[in-house]
C-alpha angles and dihedrals in degrees: 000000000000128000113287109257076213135033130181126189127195084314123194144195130183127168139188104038095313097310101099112068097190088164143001143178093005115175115174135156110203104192108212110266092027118136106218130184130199112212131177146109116300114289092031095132097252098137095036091063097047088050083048084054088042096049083231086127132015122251113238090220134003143032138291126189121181113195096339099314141068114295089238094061080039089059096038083039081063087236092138133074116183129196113181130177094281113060080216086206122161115254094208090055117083114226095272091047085055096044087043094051108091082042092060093044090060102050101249110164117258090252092055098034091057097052089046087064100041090053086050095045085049089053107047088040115245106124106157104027093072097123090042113122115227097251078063086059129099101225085252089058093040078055097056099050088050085052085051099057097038088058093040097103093046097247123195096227134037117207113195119183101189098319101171084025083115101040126091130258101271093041095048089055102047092051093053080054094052088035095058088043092056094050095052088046095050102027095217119144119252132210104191133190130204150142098213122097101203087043096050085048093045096059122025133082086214128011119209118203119211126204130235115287127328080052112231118172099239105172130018106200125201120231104200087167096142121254129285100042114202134173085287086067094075097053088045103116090219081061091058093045089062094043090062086047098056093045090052096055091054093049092049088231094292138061097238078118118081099166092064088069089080091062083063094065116119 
């Protein structure tokens, strides 16, 4: 087995002075080109955890290790992309502009820069609305752009924190069909959050389950659903199987739980 793109050690959070435990004794191995989702309640520590991965925030003990070095030269090294709820475009960009902007940052010629952005418009299929501005934009497209520019450095790992949580039904499952496209086209490794069990199911490759906080990961389950994955999936019997599964993990095979209503949401 090759080296984990990610690797998580006994990791830690605590907030507030001590009094706040959002996550404790986390061990995970992420393999590169996995697709991995984080599922629990609400305060979990889901997102926590993906901020930890990111360096967005600092663990309070452990040690985290992103494709063989600190999450902090990972993150200076552009090996992350990251896609939350919100797209967080700017309004006075067009499409192109937003999907351009970590390239500029990082001082890519006008030429290459350019044909970047066209090949990740053409992914994440918006030929033809390249000049939009976001306000011109449905919240799926808005999503996409900000897919596209999270993919637009070619980063080893894509870290989602419920990306399609505020779309509707129909949306939120096109775009699990273009997303999984997208990471077998590309091969990055994705860890993925989300509150929805089919979703969770749908997409990943494994689903670990985290427990109520402080989050603890209590059960990783296999998907072994075939590639590519399309709207039959979801009526294949096998599908189902896997969605009982996973809602029995998070209730802990009972229903003494009550909080852990709230991951089975969507």
């Amino acid at each position: 087995m090759s080296a984990a793109a990610v690797s998580l050690r006994k990791v830690g959070k605590t907030f507030a002075r001590g009094e706040v435990t959002a996550v404790e004794e986390i061990d995970l191995d992420v393999q590169p080109g996995e697709f991995i989702s984080l599922i629990g309640p609400s305060g979990c520590g889901k997102s926590t955890l993906l901020r930890i991965v990111g360096d967005l925030i600092q663990p309070s003990s452990g040690e985290v290790v992103v494709n063989g070095k600190s999450a902090n030269q990972a993150r200076r090294d552009g090996d992350y992309g990251i896609v939350f709820q919100d797209a967080v475009l700017y309004d006075w960009r067009t499409v192109t502009r937003n999907i351009a902007l970590p390239l500029e940052m990082a001082g890519w010629d006008r030429s290459k820069r350019d044909a970047r952005v066209k090949e990740m418009v053409e992914l994440v299929e918006l030929t033809g609305f390249e000049k939009r501005h976001p306000w011109e934009l449905s919240g799926g497209m808005q999503q996409r752009v900000a897919i596209a520019r999270a993919l637009s450095f070619s980063p080893a790992l894509l870290l989602m924190d419920e990306p399609f949580g505020a779309l509707d039904e129909m949306t939120r499952e096109r775009l699990n069909g273009e997303l999984l496209r997208i990471w077998a086209e590309t091969g990055c490794t994705v860890l993925f959050v989300t509150h929805s069990i089919a979703e969770a199911v749908f997409l990943s490759t494994r689903v670990v389950v985290m427990s109520p906080r402080p989050g603890r990961i209590t059960e990783i389950i296999p998907i072994d659903l075939p590639q590519p994955r399309t709207y039959e999936t979801r009526e294949e019997p096998r599908f189902f199987e896997l969605v009982t599964q996973l809602r029995e993990a998070l209730h802990g095979g009972s229903e003494r739980e009550p909080s852990l209503r709230a991951a089975e949401a969507e």
